[in-house]
Gaussian input, Z-matrix of N, CA and C with variables (Angstrom, degrees):
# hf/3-21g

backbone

0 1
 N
 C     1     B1
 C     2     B2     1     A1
 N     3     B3     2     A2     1     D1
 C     4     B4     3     A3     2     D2
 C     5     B5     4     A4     3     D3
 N     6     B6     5     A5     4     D4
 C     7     B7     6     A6     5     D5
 C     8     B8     7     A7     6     D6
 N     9     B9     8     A8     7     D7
 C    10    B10     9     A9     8     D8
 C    11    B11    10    A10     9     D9
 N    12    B12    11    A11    10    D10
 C    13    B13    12    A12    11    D11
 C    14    B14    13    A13    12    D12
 N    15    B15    14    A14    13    D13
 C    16    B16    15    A15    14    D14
 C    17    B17    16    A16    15    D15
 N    18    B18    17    A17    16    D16
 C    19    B19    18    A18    17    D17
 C    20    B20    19    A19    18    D18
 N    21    B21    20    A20    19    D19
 C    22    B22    21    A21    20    D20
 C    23    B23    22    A22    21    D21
 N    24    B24    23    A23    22    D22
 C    25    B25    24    A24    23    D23
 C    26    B26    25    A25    24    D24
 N    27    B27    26    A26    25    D25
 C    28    B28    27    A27    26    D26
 C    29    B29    28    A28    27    D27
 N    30    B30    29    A29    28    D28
 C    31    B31    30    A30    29    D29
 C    32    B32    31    A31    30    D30
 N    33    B33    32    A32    31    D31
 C    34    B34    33    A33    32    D32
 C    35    B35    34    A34    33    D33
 N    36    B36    35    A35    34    D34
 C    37    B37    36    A36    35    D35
 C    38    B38    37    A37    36    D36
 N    39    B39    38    A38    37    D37
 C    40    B40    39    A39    38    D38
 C    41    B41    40    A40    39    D39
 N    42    B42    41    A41    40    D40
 C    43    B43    42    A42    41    D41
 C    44    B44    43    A43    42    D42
 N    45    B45    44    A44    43    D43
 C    46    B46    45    A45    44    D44
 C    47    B47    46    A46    45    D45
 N    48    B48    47    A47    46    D46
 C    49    B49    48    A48    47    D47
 C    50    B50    49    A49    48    D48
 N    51    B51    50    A50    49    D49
 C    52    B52    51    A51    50    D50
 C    53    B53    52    A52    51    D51
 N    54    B54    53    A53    52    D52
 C    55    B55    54    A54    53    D53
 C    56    B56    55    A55    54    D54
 N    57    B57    56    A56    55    D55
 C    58    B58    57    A57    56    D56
 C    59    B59    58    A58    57    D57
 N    60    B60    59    A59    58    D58
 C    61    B61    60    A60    59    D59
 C    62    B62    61    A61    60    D60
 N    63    B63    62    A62    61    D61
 C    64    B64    63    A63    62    D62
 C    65    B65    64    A64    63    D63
 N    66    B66    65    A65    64    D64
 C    67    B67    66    A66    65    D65
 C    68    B68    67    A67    66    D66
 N    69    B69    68    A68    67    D67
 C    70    B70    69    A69    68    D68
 C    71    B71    70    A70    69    D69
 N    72    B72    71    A71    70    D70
 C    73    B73    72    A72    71    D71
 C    74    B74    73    A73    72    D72
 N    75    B75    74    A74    73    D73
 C    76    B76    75    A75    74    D74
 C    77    B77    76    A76    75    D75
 N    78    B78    77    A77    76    D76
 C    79    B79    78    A78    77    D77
 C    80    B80    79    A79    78    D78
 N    81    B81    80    A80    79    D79
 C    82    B82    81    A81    80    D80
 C    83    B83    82    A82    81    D81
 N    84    B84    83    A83    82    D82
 C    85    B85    84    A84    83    D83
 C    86    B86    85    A85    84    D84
 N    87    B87    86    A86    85    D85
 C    88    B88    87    A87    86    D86
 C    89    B89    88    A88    87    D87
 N    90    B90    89    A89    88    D88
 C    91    B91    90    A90    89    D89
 C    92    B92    91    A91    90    D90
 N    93    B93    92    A92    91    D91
 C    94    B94    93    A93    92    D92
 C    95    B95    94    A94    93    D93
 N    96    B96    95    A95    94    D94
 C    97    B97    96    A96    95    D95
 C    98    B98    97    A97    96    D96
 N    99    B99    98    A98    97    D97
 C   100   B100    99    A99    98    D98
 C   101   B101   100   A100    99    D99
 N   102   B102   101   A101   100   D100
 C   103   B103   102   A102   101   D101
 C   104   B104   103   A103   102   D102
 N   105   B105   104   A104   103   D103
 C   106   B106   105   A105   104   D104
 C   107   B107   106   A106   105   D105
 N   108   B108   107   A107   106   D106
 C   109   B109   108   A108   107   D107
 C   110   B110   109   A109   108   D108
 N   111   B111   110   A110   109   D109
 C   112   B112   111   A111   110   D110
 C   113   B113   112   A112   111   D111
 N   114   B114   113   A113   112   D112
 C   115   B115   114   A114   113   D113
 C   116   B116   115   A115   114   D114
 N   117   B117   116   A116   115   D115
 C   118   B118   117   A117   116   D116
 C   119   B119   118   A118   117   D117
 N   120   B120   119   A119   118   D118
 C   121   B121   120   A120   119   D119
 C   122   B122   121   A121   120   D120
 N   123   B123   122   A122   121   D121
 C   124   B124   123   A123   122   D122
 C   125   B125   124   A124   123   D123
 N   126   B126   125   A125   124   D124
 C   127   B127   126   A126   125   D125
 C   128   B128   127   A127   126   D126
 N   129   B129   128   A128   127   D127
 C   130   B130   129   A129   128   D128
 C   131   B131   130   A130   129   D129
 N   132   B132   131   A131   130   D130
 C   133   B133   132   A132   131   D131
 C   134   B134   133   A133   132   D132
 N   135   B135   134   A134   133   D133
 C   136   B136   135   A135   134   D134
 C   137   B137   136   A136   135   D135
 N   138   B138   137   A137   136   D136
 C   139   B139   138   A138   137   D137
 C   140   B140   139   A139   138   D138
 N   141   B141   140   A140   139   D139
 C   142   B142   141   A141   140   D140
 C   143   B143   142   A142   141   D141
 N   144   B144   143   A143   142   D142
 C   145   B145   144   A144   143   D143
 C   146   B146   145   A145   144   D144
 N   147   B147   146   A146   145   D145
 C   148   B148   147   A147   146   D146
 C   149   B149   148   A148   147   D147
 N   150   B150   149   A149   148   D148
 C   151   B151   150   A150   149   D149
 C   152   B152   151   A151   150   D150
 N   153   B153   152   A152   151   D151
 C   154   B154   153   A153   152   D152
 C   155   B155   154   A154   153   D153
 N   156   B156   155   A155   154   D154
 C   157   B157   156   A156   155   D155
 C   158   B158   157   A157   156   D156
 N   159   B159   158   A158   157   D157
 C   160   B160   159   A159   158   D158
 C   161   B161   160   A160   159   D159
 N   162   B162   161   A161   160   D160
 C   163   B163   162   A162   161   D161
 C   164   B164   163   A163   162   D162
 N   165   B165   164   A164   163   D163
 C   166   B166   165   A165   164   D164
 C   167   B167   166   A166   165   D165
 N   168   B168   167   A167   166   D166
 C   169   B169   168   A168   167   D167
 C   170   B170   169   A169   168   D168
 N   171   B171   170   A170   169   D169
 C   172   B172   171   A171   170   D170
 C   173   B173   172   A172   171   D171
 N   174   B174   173   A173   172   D172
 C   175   B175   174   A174   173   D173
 C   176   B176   175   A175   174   D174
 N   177   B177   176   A176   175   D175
 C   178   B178   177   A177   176   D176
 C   179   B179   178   A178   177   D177
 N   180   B180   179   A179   178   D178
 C   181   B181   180   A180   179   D179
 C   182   B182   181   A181   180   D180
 N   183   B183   182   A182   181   D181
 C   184   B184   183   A183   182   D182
 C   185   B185   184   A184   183   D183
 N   186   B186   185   A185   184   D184
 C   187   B187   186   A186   185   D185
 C   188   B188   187   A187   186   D186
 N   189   B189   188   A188   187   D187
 C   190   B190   189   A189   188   D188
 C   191   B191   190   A190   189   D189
 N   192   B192   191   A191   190   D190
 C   193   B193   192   A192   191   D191
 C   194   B194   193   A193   192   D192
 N   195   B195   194   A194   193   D193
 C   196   B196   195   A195   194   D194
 C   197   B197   196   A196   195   D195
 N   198   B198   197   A197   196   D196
 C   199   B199   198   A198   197   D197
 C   200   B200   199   A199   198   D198
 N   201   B201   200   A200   199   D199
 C   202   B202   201   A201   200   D200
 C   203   B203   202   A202   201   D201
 N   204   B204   203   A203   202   D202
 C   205   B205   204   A204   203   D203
 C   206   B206   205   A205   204   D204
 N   207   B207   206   A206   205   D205
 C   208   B208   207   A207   206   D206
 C   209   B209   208   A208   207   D207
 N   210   B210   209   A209   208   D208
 C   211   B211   210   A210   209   D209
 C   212   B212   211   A211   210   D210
 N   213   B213   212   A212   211   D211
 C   214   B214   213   A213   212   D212
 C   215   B215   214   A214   213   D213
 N   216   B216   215   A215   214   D214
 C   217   B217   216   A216   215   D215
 C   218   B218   217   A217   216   D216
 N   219   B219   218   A218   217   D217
 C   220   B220   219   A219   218   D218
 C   221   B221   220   A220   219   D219
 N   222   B222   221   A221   220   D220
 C   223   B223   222   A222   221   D221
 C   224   B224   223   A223   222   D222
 N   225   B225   224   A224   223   D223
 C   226   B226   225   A225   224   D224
 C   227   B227   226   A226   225   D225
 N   228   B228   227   A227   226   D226
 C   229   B229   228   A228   227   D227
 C   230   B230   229   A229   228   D228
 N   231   B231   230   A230   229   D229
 C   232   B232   231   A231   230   D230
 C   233   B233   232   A232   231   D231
 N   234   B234   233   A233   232   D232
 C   235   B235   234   A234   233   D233
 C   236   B236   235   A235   234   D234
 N   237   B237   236   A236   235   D235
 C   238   B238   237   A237   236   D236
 C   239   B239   238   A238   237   D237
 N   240   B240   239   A239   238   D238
 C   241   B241   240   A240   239   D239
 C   242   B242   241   A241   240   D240
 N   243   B243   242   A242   241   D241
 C   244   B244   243   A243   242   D242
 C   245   B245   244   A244   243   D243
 N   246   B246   245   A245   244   D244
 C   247   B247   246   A246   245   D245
 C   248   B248   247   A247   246   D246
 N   249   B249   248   A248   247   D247
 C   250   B250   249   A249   248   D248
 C   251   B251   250   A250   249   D249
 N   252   B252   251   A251   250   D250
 C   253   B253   252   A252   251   D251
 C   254   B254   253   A253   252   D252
 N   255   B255   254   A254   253   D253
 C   256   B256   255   A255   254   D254
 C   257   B257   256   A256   255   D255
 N   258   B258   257   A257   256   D256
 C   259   B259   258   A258   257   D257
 C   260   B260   259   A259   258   D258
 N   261   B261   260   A260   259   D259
 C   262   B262   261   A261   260   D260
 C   263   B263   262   A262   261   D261
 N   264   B264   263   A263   262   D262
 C   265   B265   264   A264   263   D263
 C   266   B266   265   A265   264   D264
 N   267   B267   266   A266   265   D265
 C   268   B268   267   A267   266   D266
 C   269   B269   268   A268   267   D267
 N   270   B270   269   A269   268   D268
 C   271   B271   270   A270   269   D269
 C   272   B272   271   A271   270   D270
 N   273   B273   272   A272   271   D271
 C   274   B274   273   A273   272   D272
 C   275   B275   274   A274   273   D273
 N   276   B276   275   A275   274   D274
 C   277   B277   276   A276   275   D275
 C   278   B278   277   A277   276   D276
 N   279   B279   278   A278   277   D277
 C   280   B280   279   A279   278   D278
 C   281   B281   280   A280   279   D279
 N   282   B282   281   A281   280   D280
 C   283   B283   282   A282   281   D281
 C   284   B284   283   A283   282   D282
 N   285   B285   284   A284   283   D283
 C   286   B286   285   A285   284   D284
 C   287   B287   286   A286   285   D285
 N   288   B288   287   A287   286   D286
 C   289   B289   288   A288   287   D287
 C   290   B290   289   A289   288   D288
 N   291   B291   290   A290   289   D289
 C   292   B292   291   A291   290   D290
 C   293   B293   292   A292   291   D291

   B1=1.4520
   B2=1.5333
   B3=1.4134
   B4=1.4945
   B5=1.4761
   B6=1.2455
   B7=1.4653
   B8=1.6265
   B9=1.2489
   B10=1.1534
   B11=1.5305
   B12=1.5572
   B13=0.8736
   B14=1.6317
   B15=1.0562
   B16=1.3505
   B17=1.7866
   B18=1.8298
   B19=1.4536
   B20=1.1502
   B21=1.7173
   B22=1.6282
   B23=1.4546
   B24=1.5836
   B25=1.4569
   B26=1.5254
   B27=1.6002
   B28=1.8701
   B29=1.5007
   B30=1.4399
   B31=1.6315
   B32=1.7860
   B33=0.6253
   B34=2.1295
   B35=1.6861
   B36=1.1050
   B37=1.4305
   B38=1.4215
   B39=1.4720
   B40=1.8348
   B41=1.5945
   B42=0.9998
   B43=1.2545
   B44=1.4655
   B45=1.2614
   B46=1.2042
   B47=1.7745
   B48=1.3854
   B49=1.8803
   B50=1.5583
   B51=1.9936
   B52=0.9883
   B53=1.6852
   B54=1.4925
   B55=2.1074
   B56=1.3398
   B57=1.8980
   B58=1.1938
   B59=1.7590
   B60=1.4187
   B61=1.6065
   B62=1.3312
   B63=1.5204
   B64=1.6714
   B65=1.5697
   B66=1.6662
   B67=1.4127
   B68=1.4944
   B69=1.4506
   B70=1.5605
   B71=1.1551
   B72=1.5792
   B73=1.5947
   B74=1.9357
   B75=1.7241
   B76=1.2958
   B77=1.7859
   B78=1.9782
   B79=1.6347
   B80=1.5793
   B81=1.4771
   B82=1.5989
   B83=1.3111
   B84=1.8512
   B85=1.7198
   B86=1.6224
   B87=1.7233
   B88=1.3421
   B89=1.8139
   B90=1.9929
   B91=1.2855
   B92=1.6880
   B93=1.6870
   B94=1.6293
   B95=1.4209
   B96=1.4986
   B97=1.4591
   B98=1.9524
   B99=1.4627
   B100=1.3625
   B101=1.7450
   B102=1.0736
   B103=1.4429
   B104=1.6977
   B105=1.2037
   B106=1.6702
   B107=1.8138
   B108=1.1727
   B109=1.5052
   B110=1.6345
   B111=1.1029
   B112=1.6485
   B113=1.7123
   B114=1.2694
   B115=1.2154
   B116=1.0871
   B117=1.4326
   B118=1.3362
   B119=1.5429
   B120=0.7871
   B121=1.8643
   B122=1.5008
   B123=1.4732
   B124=1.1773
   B125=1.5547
   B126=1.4597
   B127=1.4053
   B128=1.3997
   B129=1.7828
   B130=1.4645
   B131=1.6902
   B132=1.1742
   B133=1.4948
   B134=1.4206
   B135=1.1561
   B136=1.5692
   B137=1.5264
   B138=0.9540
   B139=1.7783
   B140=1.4340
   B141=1.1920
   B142=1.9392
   B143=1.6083
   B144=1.1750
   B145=1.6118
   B146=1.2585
   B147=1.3831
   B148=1.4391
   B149=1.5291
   B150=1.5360
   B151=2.4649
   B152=1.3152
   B153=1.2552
   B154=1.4045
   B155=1.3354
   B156=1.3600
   B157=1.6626
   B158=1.7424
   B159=1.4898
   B160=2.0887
   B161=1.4490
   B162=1.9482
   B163=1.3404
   B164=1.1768
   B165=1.5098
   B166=1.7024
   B167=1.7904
   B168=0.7805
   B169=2.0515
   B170=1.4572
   B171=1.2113
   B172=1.5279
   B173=1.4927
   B174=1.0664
   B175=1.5295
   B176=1.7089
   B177=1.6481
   B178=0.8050
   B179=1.5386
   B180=1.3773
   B181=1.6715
   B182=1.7763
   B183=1.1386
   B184=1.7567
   B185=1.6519
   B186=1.3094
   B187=1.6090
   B188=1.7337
   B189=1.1129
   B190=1.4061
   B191=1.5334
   B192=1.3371
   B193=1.5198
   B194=1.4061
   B195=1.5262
   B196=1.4985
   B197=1.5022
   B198=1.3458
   B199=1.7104
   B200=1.6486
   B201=1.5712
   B202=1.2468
   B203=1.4083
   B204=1.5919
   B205=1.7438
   B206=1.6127
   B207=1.6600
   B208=1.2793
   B209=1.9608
   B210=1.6597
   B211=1.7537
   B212=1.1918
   B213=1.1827
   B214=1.8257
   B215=1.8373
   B216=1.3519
   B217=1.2480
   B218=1.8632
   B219=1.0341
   B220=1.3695
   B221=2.0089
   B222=1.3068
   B223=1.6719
   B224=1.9373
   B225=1.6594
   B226=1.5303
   B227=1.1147
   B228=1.5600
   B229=1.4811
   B230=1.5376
   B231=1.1315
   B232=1.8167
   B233=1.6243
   B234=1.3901
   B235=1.6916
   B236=1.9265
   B237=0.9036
   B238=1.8964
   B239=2.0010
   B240=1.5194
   B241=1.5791
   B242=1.3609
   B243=1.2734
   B244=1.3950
   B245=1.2904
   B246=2.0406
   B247=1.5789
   B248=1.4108
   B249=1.7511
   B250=1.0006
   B251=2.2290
   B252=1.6679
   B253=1.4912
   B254=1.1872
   B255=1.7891
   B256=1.0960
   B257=1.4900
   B258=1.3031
   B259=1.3885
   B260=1.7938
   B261=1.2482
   B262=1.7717
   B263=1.5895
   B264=1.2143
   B265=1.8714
   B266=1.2004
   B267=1.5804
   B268=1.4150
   B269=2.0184
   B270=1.1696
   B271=1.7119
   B272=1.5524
   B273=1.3015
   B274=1.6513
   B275=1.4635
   B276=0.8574
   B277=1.5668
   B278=1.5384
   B279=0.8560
   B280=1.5279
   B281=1.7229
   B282=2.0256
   B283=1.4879
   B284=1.2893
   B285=1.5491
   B286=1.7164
   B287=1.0607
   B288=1.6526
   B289=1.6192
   B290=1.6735
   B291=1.0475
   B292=1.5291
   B293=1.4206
   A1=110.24
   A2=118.02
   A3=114.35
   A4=112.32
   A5=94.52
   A6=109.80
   A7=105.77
   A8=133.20
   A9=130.96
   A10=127.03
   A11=117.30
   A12=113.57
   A13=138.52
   A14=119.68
   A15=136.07
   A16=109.02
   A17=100.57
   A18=117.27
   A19=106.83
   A20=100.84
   A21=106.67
   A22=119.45
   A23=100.34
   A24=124.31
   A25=108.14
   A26=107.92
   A27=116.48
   A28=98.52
   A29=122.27
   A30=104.46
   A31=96.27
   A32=137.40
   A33=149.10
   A34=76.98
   A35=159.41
   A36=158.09
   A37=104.29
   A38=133.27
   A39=119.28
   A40=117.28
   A41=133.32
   A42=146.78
   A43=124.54
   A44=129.08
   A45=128.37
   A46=117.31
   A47=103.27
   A48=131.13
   A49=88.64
   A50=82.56
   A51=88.61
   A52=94.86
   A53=125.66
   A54=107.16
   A55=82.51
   A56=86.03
   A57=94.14
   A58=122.11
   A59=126.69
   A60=116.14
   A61=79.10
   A62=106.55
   A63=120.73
   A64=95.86
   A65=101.27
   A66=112.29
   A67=130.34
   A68=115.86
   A69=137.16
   A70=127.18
   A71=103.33
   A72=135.03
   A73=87.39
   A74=92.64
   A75=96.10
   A76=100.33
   A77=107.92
   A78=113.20
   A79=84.91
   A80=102.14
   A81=93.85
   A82=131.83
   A83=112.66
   A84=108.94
   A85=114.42
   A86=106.59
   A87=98.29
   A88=81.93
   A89=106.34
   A90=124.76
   A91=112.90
   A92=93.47
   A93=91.77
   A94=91.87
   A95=94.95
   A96=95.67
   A97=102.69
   A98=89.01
   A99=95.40
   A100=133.47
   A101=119.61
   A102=98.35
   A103=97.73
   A104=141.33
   A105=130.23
   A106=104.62
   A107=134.02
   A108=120.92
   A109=80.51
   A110=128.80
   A111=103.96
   A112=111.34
   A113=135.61
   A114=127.23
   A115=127.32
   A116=131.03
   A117=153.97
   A118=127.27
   A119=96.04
   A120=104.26
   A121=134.71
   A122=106.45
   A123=113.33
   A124=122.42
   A125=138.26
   A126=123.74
   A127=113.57
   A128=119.58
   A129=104.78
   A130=85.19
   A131=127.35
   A132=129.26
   A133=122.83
   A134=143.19
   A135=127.03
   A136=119.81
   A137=128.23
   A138=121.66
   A139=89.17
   A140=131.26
   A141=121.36
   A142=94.86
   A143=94.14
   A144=108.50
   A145=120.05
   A146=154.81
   A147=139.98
   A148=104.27
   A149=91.54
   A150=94.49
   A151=99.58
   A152=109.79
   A153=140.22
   A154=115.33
   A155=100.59
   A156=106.52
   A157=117.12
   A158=83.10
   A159=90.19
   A160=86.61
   A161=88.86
   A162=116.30
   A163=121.95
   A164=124.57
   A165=118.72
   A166=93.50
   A167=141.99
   A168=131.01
   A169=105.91
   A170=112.57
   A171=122.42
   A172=116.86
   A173=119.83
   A174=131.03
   A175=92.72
   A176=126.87
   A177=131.65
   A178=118.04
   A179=127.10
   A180=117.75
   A181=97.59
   A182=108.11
   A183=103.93
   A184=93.38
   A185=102.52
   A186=116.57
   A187=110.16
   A188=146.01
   A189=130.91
   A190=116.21
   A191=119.15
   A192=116.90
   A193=127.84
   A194=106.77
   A195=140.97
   A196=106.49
   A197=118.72
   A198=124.07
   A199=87.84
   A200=111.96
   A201=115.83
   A202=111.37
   A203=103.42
   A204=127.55
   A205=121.05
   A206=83.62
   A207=138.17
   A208=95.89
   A209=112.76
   A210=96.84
   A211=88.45
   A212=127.97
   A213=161.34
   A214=95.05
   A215=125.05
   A216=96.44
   A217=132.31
   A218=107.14
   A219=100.82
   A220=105.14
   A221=109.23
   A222=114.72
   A223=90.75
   A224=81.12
   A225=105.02
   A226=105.45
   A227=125.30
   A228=141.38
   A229=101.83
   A230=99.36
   A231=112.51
   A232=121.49
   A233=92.46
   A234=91.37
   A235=128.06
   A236=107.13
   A237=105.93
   A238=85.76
   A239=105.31
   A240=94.52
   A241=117.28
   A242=123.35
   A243=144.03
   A244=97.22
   A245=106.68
   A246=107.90
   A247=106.37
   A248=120.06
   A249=122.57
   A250=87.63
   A251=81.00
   A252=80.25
   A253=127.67
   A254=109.75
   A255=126.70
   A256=112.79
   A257=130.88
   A258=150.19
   A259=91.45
   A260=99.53
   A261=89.07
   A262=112.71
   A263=110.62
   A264=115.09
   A265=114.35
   A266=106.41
   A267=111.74
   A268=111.35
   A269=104.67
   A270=102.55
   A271=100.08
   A272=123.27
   A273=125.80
   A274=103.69
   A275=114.01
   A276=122.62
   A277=112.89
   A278=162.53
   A279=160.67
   A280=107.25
   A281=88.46
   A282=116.31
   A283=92.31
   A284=98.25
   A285=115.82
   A286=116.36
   A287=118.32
   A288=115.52
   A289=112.27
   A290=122.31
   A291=137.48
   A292=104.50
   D1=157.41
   D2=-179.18
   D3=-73.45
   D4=132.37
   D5=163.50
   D6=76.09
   D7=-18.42
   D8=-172.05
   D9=-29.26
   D10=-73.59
   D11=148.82
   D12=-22.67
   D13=-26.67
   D14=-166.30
   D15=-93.42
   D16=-32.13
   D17=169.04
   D18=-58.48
   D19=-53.96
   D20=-161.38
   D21=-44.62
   D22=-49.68
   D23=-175.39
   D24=-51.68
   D25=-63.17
   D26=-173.46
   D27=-55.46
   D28=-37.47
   D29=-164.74
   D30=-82.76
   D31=-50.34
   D32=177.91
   D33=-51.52
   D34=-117.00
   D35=-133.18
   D36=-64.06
   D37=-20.62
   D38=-154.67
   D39=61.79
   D40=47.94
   D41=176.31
   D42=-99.37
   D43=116.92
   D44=173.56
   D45=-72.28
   D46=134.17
   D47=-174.90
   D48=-97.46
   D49=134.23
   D50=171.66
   D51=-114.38
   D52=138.37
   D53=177.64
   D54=-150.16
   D55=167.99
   D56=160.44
   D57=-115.36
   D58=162.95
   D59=-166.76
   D60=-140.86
   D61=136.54
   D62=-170.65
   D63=29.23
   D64=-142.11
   D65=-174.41
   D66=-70.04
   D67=-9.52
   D68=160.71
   D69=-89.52
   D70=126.20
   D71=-169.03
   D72=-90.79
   D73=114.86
   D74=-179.73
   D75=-129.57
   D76=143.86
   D77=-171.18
   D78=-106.44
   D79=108.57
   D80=150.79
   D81=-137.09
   D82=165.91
   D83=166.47
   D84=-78.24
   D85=113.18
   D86=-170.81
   D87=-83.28
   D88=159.04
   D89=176.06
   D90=-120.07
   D91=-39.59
   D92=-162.49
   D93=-150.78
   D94=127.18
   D95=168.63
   D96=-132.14
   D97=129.85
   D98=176.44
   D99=-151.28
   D100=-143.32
   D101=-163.00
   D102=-117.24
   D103=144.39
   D104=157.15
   D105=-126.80
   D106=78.48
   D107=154.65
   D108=120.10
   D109=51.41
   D110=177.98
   D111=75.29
   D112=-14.65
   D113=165.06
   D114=-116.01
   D115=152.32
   D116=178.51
   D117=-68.37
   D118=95.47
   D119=170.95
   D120=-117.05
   D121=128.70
   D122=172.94
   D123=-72.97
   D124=117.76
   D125=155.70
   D126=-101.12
   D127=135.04
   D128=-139.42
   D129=-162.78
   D130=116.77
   D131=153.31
   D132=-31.37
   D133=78.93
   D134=168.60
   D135=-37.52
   D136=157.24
   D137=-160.73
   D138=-166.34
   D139=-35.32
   D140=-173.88
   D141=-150.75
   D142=165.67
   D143=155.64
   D144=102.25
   D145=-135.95
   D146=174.15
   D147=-151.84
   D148=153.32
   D149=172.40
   D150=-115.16
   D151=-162.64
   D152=163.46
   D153=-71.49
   D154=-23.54
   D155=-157.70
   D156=-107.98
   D157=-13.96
   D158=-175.53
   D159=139.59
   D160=-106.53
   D161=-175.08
   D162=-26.19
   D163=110.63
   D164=174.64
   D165=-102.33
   D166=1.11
   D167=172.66
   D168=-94.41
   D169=124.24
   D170=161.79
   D171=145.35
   D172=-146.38
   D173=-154.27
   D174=-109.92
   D175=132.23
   D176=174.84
   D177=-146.78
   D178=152.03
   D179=-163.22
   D180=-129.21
   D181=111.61
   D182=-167.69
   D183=-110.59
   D184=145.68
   D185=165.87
   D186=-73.37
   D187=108.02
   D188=-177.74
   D189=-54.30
   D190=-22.98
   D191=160.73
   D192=-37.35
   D193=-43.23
   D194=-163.70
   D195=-79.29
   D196=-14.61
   D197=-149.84
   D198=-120.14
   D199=120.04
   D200=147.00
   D201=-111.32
   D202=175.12
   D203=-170.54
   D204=11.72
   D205=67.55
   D206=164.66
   D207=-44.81
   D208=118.24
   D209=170.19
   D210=-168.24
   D211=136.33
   D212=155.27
   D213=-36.61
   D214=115.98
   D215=140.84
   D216=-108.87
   D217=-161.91
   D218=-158.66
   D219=-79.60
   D220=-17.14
   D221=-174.61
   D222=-94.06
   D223=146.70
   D224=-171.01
   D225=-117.41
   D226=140.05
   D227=175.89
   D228=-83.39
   D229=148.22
   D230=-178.97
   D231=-65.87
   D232=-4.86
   D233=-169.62
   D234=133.22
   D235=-152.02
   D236=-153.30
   D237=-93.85
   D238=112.57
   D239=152.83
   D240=-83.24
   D241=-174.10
   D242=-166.78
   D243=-101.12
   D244=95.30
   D245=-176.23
   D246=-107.40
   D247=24.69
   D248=144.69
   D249=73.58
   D250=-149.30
   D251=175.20
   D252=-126.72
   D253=56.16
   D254=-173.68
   D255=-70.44
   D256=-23.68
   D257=-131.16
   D258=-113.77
   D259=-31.49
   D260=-160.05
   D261=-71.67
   D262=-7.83
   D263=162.37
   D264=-40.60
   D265=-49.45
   D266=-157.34
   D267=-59.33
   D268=151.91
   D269=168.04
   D270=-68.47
   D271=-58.74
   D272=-151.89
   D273=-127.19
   D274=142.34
   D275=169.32
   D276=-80.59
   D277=113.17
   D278=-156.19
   D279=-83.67
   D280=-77.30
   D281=178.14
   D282=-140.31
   D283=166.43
   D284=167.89
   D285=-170.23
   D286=144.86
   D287=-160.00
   D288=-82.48
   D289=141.28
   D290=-166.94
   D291=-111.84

Protein backbone atom coordinates (compact mmCIF):
# COMPACT_ATOMS: atom_id res chain seq x y z
CA UNK A 1 0.00 0.00 0.00
CA UNK A 2 1.24 3.63 -0.46
CA UNK A 3 3.29 5.03 1.84
CA UNK A 4 2.54 2.56 4.53
CA UNK A 5 5.57 1.91 5.78
CA UNK A 6 6.22 5.53 5.96
CA UNK A 7 2.84 5.71 8.35
CA UNK A 8 4.26 3.10 10.36
CA UNK A 9 7.42 5.03 10.94
CA UNK A 10 5.58 8.83 11.54
CA UNK A 11 3.08 7.15 13.97
CA UNK A 12 6.19 4.88 16.13
CA UNK A 13 8.32 8.42 16.04
CA UNK A 14 5.23 11.28 16.29
CA UNK A 15 6.05 12.77 13.07
CA UNK A 16 4.08 14.87 10.91
CA UNK A 17 2.95 13.42 6.95
CA UNK A 18 3.15 15.31 4.52
CA UNK A 19 0.54 13.49 1.23
CA UNK A 20 -1.35 14.16 -1.18
CA UNK A 21 -5.43 12.96 -1.37
CA UNK A 22 -6.97 13.64 -4.84
CA UNK A 23 -5.88 17.16 -5.73
CA UNK A 24 -5.04 18.34 -1.98
CA UNK A 25 -1.68 18.56 -0.39
CA UNK A 26 -2.67 17.62 3.12
CA UNK A 27 0.02 18.04 6.71
CA UNK A 28 -1.05 15.53 9.06
CA UNK A 29 -0.70 13.79 12.70
CA UNK A 30 -1.12 10.26 11.57
CA UNK A 31 -2.61 8.24 15.03
CA UNK A 32 -4.10 5.00 13.84
CA UNK A 33 -3.72 3.10 11.10
CA UNK A 34 -5.76 0.10 10.65
CA UNK A 35 -7.59 -2.42 8.81
CA UNK A 36 -11.79 -2.33 8.03
CA UNK A 37 -12.94 -5.27 5.43
CA UNK A 38 -9.51 -5.99 3.90
CA UNK A 39 -8.60 -2.23 3.63
CA UNK A 40 -6.28 0.20 4.99
CA UNK A 41 -6.98 3.31 6.71
CA UNK A 42 -5.44 6.14 7.96
CA UNK A 43 -7.06 8.10 11.08
CA UNK A 44 -4.92 11.21 11.17
CA UNK A 45 -5.30 14.91 12.55
CA UNK A 46 -5.22 17.39 9.60
CA UNK A 47 -2.78 20.21 10.72
CA UNK A 48 -2.03 22.03 7.05
CA UNK A 49 -3.04 21.78 3.65
CA UNK A 50 -6.51 22.07 1.87
CA UNK A 51 -10.10 19.69 1.23
CA UNK A 52 -12.89 19.72 -0.86
CA UNK A 53 -14.79 21.05 1.80
CA UNK A 54 -12.97 24.38 3.14
CA UNK A 55 -11.91 23.27 6.45
CA UNK A 56 -8.32 21.80 6.37
CA UNK A 57 -8.04 21.35 10.76
CA UNK A 58 -9.50 18.33 12.26
CA UNK A 59 -10.06 14.69 12.36
CA UNK A 60 -9.90 12.86 9.07
CA UNK A 61 -10.07 8.93 7.99
CA UNK A 62 -8.09 8.33 4.59
CA UNK A 63 -8.08 5.01 2.64
CA UNK A 64 -4.14 4.55 1.96
CA UNK A 65 -5.07 3.62 -1.65
CA UNK A 66 -6.33 7.24 -1.95
CA UNK A 67 -2.93 8.86 -0.55
CA UNK A 68 -0.13 9.72 -2.86
CA UNK A 69 3.62 11.04 -2.06
CA UNK A 70 3.33 9.76 1.12
CA UNK A 71 6.76 11.50 3.27
CA UNK A 72 7.69 11.84 7.09
CA UNK A 73 8.60 15.27 7.85
CA UNK A 74 11.24 16.20 10.09
CA UNK A 75 8.78 18.30 12.97
CA UNK A 76 7.08 16.07 15.55
CA UNK A 77 3.57 16.25 17.07
CA UNK A 78 3.36 16.03 20.86
CA UNK A 79 1.41 12.97 21.02
CA UNK A 80 -2.11 10.90 21.05
CA UNK A 81 -5.28 13.39 20.80
CA UNK A 82 -8.60 12.35 22.07
CA UNK A 83 -9.95 10.37 18.88
CA UNK A 84 -12.81 9.59 20.90
CA UNK A 85 -14.32 6.57 19.11
CA UNK A 86 -13.48 7.16 15.79
CA UNK A 87 -11.16 4.08 15.55
CA UNK A 88 -13.63 1.42 16.68
CA UNK A 89 -14.90 0.80 12.88
CA UNK A 90 -11.80 -0.50 12.16
CA UNK A 91 -11.48 -4.64 12.16
CA UNK A 92 -7.64 -4.45 13.38
CA UNK A 93 -5.64 -1.94 14.78
CA UNK A 94 -2.32 -2.03 12.78
CA UNK A 95 -0.28 0.83 14.77
CA UNK A 96 -1.21 3.70 16.98
CA UNK A 97 0.46 6.67 18.44
CA UNK A 98 1.29 6.38 22.26
Amino acid sequence: MAGEAELRRAISERRLVACDFGSDPRVVEPHVLGLKERTEYLLAYQVGGTTSRGSSIGWRVFALAELANVRLLDQPFLGPRNWGSRHTTLDAILAVVR
